[in-house]
BATI-967664 format. One line per field, with one value per residue: x, y, z of N, C-alpha, C in turn. Coordinates in pm, 1 decimal, always signed. Layout:
BEGIN
n_x [X; ...];
n_y [Y; ...];
n_z [Z; ...];
ca_x [X; ...];
ca_y [Y; ...];
ca_z [Z; ...];
c_x [X; ...];
c_y [Y; ...];
c_z [Z; ...];
***
This chain:
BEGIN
n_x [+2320.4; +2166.8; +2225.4; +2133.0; +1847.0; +1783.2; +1894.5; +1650.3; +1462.1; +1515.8; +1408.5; +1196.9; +1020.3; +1089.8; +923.9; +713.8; +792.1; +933.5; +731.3; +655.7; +906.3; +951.8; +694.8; +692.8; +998.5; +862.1; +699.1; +845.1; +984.4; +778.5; +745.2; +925.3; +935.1; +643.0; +447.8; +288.9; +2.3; +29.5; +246.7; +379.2; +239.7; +439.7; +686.0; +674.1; +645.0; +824.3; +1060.3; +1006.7; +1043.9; +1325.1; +1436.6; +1349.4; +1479.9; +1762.4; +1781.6; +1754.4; +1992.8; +2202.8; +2102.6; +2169.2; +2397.8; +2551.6];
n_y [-635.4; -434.5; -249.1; -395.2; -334.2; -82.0; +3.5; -120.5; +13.2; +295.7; +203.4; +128.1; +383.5; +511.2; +328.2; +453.1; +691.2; +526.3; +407.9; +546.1; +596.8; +346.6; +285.8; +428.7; +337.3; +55.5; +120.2; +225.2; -15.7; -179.5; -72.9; -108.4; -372.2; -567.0; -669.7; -923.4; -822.7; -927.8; -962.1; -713.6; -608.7; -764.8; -690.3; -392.4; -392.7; -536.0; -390.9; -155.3; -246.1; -300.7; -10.7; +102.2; -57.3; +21.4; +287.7; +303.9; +188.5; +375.0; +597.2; +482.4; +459.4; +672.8];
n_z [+685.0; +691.3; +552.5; +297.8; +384.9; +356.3; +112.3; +11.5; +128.2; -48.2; -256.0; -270.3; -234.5; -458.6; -686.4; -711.4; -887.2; -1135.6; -1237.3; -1504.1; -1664.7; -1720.0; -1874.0; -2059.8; -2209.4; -2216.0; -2433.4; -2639.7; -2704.5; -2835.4; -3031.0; -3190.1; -3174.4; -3227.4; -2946.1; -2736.6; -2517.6; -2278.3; -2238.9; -2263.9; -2016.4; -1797.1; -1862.6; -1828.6; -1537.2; -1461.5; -1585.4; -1388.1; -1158.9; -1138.7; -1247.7; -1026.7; -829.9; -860.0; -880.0; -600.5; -554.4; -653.6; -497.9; -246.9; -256.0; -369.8];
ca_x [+2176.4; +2112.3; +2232.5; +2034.1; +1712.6; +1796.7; +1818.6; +1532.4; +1379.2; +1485.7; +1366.8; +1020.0; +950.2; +1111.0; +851.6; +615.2; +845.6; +999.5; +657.9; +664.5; +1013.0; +933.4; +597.9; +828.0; +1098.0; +789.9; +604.6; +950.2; +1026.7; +636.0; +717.3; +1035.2; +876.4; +504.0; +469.7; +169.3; -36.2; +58.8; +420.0; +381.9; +242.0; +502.2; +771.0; +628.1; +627.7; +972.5; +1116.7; +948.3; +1088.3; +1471.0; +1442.3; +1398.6; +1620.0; +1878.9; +1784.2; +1799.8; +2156.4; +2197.0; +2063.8; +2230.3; +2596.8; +2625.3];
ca_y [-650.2; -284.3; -185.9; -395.6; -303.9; +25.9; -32.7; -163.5; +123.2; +355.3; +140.1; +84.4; +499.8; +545.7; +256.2; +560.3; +770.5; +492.1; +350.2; +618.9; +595.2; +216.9; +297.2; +488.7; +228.4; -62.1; +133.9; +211.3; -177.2; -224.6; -7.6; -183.3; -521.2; -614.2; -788.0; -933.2; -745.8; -938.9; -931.6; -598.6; -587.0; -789.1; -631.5; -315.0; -428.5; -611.9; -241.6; -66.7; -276.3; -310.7; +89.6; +154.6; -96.4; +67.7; +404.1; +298.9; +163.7; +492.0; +660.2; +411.2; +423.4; +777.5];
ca_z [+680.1; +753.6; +414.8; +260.9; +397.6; +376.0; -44.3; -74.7; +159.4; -104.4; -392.7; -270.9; -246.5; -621.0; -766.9; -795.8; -1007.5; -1233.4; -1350.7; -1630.4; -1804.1; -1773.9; -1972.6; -2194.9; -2230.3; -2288.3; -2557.4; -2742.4; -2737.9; -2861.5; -3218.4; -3251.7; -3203.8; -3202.3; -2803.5; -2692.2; -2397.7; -2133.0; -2183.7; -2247.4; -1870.1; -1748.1; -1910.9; -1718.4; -1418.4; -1432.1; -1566.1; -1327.7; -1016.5; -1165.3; -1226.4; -875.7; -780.7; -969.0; -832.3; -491.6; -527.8; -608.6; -374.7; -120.6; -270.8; -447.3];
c_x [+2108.4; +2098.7; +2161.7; +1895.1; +1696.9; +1776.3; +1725.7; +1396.5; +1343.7; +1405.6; +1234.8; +995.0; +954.2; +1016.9; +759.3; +639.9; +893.3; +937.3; +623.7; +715.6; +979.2; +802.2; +665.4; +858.8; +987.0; +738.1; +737.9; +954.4; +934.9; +605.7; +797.5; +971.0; +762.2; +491.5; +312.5; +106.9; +28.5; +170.6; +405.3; +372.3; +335.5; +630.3; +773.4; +664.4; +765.3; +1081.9; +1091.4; +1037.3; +1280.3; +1510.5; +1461.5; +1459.2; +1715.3; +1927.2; +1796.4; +1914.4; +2178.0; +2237.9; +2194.5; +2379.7; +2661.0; +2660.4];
c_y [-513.4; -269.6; -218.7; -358.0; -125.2; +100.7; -75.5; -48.9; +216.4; +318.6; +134.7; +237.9; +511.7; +415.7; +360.2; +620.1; +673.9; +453.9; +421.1; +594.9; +463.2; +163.3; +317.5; +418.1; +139.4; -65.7; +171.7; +73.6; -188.8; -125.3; -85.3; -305.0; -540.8; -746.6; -826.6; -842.9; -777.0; -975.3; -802.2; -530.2; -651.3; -766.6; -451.2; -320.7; -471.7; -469.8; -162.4; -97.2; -284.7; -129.3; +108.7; +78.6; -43.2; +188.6; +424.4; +229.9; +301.2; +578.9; +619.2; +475.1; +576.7; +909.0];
c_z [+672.3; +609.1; +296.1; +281.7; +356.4; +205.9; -87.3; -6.2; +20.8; -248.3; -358.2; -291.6; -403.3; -716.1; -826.1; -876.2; -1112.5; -1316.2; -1494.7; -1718.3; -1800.7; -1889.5; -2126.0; -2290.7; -2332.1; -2423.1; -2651.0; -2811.2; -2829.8; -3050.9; -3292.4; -3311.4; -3131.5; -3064.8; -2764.0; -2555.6; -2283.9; -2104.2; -2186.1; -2090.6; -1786.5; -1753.7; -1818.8; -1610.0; -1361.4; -1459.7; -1459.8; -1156.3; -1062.3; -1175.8; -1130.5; -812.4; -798.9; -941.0; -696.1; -458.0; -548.2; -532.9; -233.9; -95.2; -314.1; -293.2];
***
């Protein structure tokens, strides 16, 4: 239980740094292929929280 909370500690600080490359990432997708806005924002948002998931395994495990 620890270890989990402990991953998702570090994942909640790194939401601030990942919302960028997930900007990044979205507007790459968005030349490739024409997305509507509000996938576009949810596409965001869903990068943005799997990033710092991703970075706080990480963190956790490296």
């Amino acid at each position: 239980m620890q270890e989990i909370v402990l991953t998702l500690v570090f994942s909640i600080v790194m939401l601030v740094f990942m919302a960028f490359p997930a900007m990044k990432i979205v507007e790459s997708i968005e030349k490739i292929t024409p997305i509507s806005k509000r996938l576009y924002n949810i596409l965001q948002i869903l990068l943005t929280i799997l990033l710092s998931f991703i970075i706080g395994l990480f963190l956790k495990f490296a």
